[in-house]
VOGU-3710 file (C-alpha; in Angstrom, 3 decimals, decimal comma):
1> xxxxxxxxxx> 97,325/-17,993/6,519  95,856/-14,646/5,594  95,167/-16,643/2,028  93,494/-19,388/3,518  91,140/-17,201/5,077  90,414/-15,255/1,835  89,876/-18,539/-0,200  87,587/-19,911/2,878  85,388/-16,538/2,126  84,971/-16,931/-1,493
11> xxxxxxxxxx> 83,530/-20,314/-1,233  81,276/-19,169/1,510  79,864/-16,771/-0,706  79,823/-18,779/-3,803  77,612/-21,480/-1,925  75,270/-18,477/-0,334  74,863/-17,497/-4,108  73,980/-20,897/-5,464  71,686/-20,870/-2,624  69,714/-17,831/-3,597
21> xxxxxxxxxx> 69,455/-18,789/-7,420  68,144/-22,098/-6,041  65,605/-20,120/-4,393  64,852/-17,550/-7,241  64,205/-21,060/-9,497  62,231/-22,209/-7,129  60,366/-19,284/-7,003  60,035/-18,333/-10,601  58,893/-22,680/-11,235  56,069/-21,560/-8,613
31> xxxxxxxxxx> 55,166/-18,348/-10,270  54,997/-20,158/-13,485  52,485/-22,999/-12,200  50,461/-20,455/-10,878  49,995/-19,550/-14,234  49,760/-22,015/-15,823  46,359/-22,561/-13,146  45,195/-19,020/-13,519  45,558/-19,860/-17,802  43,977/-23,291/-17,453
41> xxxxxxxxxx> 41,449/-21,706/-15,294  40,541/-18,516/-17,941  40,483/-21,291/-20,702  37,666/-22,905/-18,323  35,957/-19,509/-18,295  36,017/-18,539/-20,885  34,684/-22,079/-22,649  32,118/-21,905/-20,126  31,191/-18,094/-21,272  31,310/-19,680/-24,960
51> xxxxxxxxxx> 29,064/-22,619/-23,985  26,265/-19,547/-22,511  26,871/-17,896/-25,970  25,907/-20,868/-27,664  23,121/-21,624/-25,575  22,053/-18,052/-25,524  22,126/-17,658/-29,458  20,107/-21,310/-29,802  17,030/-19,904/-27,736  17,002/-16,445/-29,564
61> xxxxxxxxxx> 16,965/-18,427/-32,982  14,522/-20,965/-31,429  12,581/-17,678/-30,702  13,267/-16,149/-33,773  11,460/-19,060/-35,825  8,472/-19,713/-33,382  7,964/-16,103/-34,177  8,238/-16,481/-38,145  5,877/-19,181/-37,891  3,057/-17,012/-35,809
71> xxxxxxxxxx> 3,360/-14,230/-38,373  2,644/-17,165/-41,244  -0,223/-18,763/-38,761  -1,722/-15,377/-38,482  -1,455/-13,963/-41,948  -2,827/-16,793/-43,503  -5,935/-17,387/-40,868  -6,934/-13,688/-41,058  -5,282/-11,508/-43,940  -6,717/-8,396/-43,426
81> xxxxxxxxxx> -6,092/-8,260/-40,065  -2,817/-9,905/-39,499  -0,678/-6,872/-39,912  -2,390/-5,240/-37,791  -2,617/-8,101/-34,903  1,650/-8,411/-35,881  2,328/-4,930/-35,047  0,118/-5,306/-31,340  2,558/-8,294/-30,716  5,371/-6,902/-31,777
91> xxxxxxxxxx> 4,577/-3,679/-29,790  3,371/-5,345/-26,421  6,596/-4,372/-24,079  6,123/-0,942/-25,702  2,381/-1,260/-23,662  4,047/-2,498/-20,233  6,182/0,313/-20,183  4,024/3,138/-19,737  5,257/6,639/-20,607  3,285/10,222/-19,854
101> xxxxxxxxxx> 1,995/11,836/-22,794  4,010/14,763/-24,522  1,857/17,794/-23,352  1,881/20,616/-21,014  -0,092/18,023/-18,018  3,086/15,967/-18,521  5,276/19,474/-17,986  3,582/20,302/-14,853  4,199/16,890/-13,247  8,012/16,864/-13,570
111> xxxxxxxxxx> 8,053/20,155/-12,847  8,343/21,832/-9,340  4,822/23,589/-8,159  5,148/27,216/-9,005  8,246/27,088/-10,762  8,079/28,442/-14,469  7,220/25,447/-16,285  4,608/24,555/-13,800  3,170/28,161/-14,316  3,219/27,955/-17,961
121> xxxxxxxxxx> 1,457/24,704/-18,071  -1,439/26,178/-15,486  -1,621/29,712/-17,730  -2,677/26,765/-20,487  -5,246/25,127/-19,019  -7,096/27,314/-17,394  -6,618/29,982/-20,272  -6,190/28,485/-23,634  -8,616/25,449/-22,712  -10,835/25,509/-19,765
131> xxxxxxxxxx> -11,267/29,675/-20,423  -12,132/29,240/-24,095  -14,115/26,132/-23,671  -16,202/28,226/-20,814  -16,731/31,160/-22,649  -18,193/28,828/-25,742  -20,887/27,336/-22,977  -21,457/30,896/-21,196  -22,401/32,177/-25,063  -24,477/28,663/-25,477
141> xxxxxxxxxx> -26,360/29,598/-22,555  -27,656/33,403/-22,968  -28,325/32,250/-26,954  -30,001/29,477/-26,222  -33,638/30,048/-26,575  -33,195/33,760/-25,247  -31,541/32,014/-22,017  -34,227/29,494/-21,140  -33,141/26,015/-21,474  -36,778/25,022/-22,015
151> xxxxxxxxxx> -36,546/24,666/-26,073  -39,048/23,433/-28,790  -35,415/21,146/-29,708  -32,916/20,124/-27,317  -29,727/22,694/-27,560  -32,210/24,823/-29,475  -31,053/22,424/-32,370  -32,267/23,162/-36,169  -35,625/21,997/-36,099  -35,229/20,048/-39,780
161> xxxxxxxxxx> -32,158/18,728/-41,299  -30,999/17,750/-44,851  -29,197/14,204/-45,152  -25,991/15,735/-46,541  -25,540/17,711/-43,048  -26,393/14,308/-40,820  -23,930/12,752/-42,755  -21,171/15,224/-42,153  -22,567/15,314/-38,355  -21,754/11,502/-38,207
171> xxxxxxxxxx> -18,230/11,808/-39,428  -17,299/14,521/-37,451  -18,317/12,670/-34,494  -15,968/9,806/-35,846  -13,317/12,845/-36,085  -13,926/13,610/-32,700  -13,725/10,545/-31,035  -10,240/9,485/-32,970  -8,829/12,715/-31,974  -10,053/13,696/-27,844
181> xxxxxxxxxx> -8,232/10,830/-25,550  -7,139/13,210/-22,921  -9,874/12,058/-20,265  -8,985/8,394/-21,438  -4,937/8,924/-20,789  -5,663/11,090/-17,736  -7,644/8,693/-16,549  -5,327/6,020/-16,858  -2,596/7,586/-15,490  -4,208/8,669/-12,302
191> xxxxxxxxxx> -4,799/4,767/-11,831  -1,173/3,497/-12,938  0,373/6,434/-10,827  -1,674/5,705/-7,811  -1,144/6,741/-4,356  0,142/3,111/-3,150  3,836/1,896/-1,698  4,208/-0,071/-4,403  3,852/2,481/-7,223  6,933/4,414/-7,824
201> xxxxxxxxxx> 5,175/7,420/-8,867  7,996/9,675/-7,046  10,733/8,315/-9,799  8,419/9,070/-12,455  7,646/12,504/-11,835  11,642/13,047/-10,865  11,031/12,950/-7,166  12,375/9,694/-6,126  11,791/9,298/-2,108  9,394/12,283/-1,938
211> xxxxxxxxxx> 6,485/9,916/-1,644  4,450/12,803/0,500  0,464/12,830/-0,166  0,831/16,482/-0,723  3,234/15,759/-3,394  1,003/13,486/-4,976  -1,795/15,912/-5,162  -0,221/19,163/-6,715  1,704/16,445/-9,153  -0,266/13,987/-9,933
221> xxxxxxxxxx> -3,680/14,183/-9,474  -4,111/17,958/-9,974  -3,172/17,945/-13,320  -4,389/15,197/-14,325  -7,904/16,514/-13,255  -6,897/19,852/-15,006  -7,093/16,743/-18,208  -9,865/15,340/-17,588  -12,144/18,759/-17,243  -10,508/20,391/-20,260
231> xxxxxxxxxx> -10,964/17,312/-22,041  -15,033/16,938/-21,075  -15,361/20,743/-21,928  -14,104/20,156/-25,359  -16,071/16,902/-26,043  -19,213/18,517/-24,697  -18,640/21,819/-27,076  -18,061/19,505/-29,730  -21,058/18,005/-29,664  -22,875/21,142/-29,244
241> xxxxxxxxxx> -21,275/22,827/-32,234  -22,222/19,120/-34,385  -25,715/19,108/-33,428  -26,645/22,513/-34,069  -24,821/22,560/-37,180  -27,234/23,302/-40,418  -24,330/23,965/-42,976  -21,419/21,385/-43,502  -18,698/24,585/-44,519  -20,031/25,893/-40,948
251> xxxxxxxxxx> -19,733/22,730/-39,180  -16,028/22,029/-40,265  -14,661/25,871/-39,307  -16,411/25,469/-35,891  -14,669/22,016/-35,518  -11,498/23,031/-36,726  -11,467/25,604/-34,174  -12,022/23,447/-31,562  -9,672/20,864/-32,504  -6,849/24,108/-32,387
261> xxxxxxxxxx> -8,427/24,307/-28,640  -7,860/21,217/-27,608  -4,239/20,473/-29,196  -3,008/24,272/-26,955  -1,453/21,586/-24,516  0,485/19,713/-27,375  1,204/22,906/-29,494  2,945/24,620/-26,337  4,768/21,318/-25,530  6,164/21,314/-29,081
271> xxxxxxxxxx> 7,381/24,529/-28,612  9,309/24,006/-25,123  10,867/21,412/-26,712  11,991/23,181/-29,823  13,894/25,745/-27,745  11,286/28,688/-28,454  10,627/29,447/-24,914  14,142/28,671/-23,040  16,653/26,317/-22,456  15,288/25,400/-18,787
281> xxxxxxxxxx> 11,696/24,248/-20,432  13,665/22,479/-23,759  14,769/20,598/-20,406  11,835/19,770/-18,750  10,219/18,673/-22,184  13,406/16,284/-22,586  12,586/14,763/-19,158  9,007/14,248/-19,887  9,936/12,333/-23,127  12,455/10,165/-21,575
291> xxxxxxxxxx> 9,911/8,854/-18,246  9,343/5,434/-18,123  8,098/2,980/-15,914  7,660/-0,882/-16,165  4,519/-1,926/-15,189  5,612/-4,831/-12,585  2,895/-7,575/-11,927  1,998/-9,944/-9,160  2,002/-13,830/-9,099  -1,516/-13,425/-9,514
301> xxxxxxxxxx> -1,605/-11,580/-12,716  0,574/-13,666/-14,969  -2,390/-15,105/-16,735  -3,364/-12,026/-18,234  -1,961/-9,297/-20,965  0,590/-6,978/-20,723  -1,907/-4,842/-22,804  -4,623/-5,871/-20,032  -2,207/-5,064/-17,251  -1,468/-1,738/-18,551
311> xxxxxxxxxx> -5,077/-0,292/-19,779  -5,815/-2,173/-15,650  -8,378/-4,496/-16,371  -9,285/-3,076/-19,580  -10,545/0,064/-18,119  -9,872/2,259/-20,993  -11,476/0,513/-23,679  -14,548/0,623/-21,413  -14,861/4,049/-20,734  -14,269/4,640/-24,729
321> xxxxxxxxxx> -16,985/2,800/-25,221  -18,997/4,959/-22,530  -18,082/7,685/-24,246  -19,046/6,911/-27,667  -22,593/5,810/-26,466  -22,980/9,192/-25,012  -22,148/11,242/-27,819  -23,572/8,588/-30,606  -26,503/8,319/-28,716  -27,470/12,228/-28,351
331> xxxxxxxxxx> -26,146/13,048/-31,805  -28,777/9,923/-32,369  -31,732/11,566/-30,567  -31,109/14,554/-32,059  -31,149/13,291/-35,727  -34,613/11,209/-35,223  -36,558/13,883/-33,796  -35,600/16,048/-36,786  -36,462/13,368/-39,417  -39,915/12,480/-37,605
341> xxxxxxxxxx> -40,841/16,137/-37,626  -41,286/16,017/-33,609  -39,068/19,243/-33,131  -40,851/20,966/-35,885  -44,233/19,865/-34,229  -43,204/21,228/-30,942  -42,801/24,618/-32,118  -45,723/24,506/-34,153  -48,163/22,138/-33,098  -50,988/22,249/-36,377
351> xxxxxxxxxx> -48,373/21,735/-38,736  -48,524/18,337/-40,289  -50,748/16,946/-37,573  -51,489/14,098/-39,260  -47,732/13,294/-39,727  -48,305/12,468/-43,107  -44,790/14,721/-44,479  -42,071/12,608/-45,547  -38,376/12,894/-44,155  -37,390/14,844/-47,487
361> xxxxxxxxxx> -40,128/17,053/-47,293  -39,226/17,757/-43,837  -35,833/19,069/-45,294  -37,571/21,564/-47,065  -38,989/23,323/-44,573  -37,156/26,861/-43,967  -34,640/25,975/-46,333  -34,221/29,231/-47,609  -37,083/29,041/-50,589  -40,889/29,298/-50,195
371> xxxxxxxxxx> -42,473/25,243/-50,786  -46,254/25,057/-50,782  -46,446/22,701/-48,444  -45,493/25,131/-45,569  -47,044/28,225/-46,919  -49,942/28,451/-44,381  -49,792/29,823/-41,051  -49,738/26,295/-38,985  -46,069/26,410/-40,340  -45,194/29,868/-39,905
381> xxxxxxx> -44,814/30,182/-43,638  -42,468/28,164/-44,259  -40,426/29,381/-41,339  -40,855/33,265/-42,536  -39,275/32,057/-46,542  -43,017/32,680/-47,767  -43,270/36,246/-46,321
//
């Protein structure tokens, strides 16, 4: 009996073992179609990823030759040029994404108001600059024509001029231009970073959702102002120091000088960044170089440049050309009333009243030797070289 019983077990448990490996098959069949899926469904993906690839790689070499053929079209309609219109297609996304300018403007909007590298970059401006620049047009002033502004020349000017001078005076103007675009970029930036919601001005400047006015101000505009006044000084001195220029060695030391003036802002920058004056500004100099912001357009603008978008509306080649007529057109004014002889005939009105002297003899007057033609008292003796 007790053997029956025992035998009656062991089957039991035989058939509830078969039962459970029928089970664990069953189970491991489903786990493996389930893979199978997931694999059939990765192949998918993955020949749909491959399919992108392709399609990607087709438009980039589809790019790749309209782009070839531009640079032939272009080279071939306008040699000379072509390089040069190449390099402003090629560089057009550098355009939309505008970047500050590596100087000490830049330093003083990342940086917090009165902190050190804010203080630095103020102690440059008003010092280095806007003090230097000043105390060049308080000297201008009290030497001017004993300190009356009323002059036989504009500027109290050289009342004659020899053509090698002029010429120098015309390429240093040249000089000048090429090298002053601080009012230009300040200019520009004070547009691009206005005060508007949809500017983000606050990540620029490394406060991103302090969007305060007040924050604005002391960041943005102040400095930027600080630019534009440093840069007018300098322009204006430079054109003083051309036009009253009589010797070319002269003219070049004066406008060397200046030119070491107006590059204080870069030459401290460089510094900062080299590690000369701390860690904490080599910082602040890294931050500066690595703002950017894309300049993000409307429906409305996609007709137009990315160059036009960023200069907005062309405003900076405008106001260079402003500024050129300004300075070309006094340096201008300057030159013709020293080749008529009108300056020289304001000072002394009975010399060559009949305006019958040439430009070249003009040149000779008070050039350091004694010429007949201005030995007489009408022209003070040849400007006091006959005494």
């Amino acid at each position: 009996m007790t053997e029956i019983q025992s035998n009656s077990i062991d089957t039991s448990s035989c058939d509830e073992f078969e039962d459970v490996e029928e089970q664990r098959t069953l189970k491991d069949e489903d786990v493996l179609k389930e893979l199978r899926l997931l694999r059939g469904q990765v192949i998918l993906k993955d020949e749909d990823v491959l399919e992108e690839l392709r399609l990607l790689r087709g438009q980039v070499d589809d790019m790749r030759i309209r782009s070839e053929k531009q640079e032939r079209i272009i080279a071939r309609l306008d040699p000379r040029n072509g390089l040069r219109k190449l390099q402003s297609i090629r560089n057009t996304e550098e355009f939309c994404n505008f970047k500050l300018d590596e100087d000490t403007y830049s330093l003083m909007m990342t940086s917090k108001v009165r902190s050190g590298a804010w203080l630095i970059s103020l102690f440059t401006s008003l010092v280095f600059q806007l003090g230097l620049a000043g105390l060049i047009g308080i000297q201008f002033f009290f030497s001017t024509c004993g300190g009356d502004l009323k002059c036989d020349s504009p500027f109290d000017v050289p009342l004659t001029n020899d053509i090698y001078t002029t010429i120098a005076q015309l390429i240093t103007i040249i000089l000048v231009l090429a090298t002053q675009s601080d009012v230009l970029s300040a200019l520009q930036t004070l547009i691009i970073l206005r005060f508007r919601s949809d500017v983000a001005w606050d990540e620029m400047i490394g406060e991103t959702g302090n969007r305060s006015f007040n924050m604005w101000f002391m960041r943005i505009f102040v400095p930027n102002m600080l630019k534009i006044i440093q840069g007018v000084a300098v322009l204006f001195a430079s054109f003083l120091i051309i036009v009253q220029s009589s010797e070319i060695i002269e003219l070049l030391k004066d406008f060397t000088s200046l030119l070491v003036i107006s590059e204080a802002d870069n030459i401290i920058f460089y510094l900062a960044d080299m590690g000369f004056l701390g860690e904490h500004l080599a910082m602040r100099t890294a931050q500066v170089k690595n703002a950017r912001m894309e300049i993000r357009t409307n429906n409305d603008d996609e007709n137009k440049s990315c160059l036009q978008r960023c200069n907005v509306f062309s405003a900076r080649p405008f106001l260079f050309i402003v500024m050129c007529s300004l300075i070309v057109g006094g340096w201008w004014y300057v030159v013709h009333g020293q080749c008529s002889g009108q300056f020289l005939r304001n000072r002394h009105e009975n010399c060559d009243e009949e305006k019958s002297l040439t430009y070249l003899q003009l040149t000779q007057w008070k050039n350091g030797y004694c010429n007949a033609i201005f030995n007489n008292t009408q022209c003070d003796w040849d400007g006091g070289d006959c005494k």
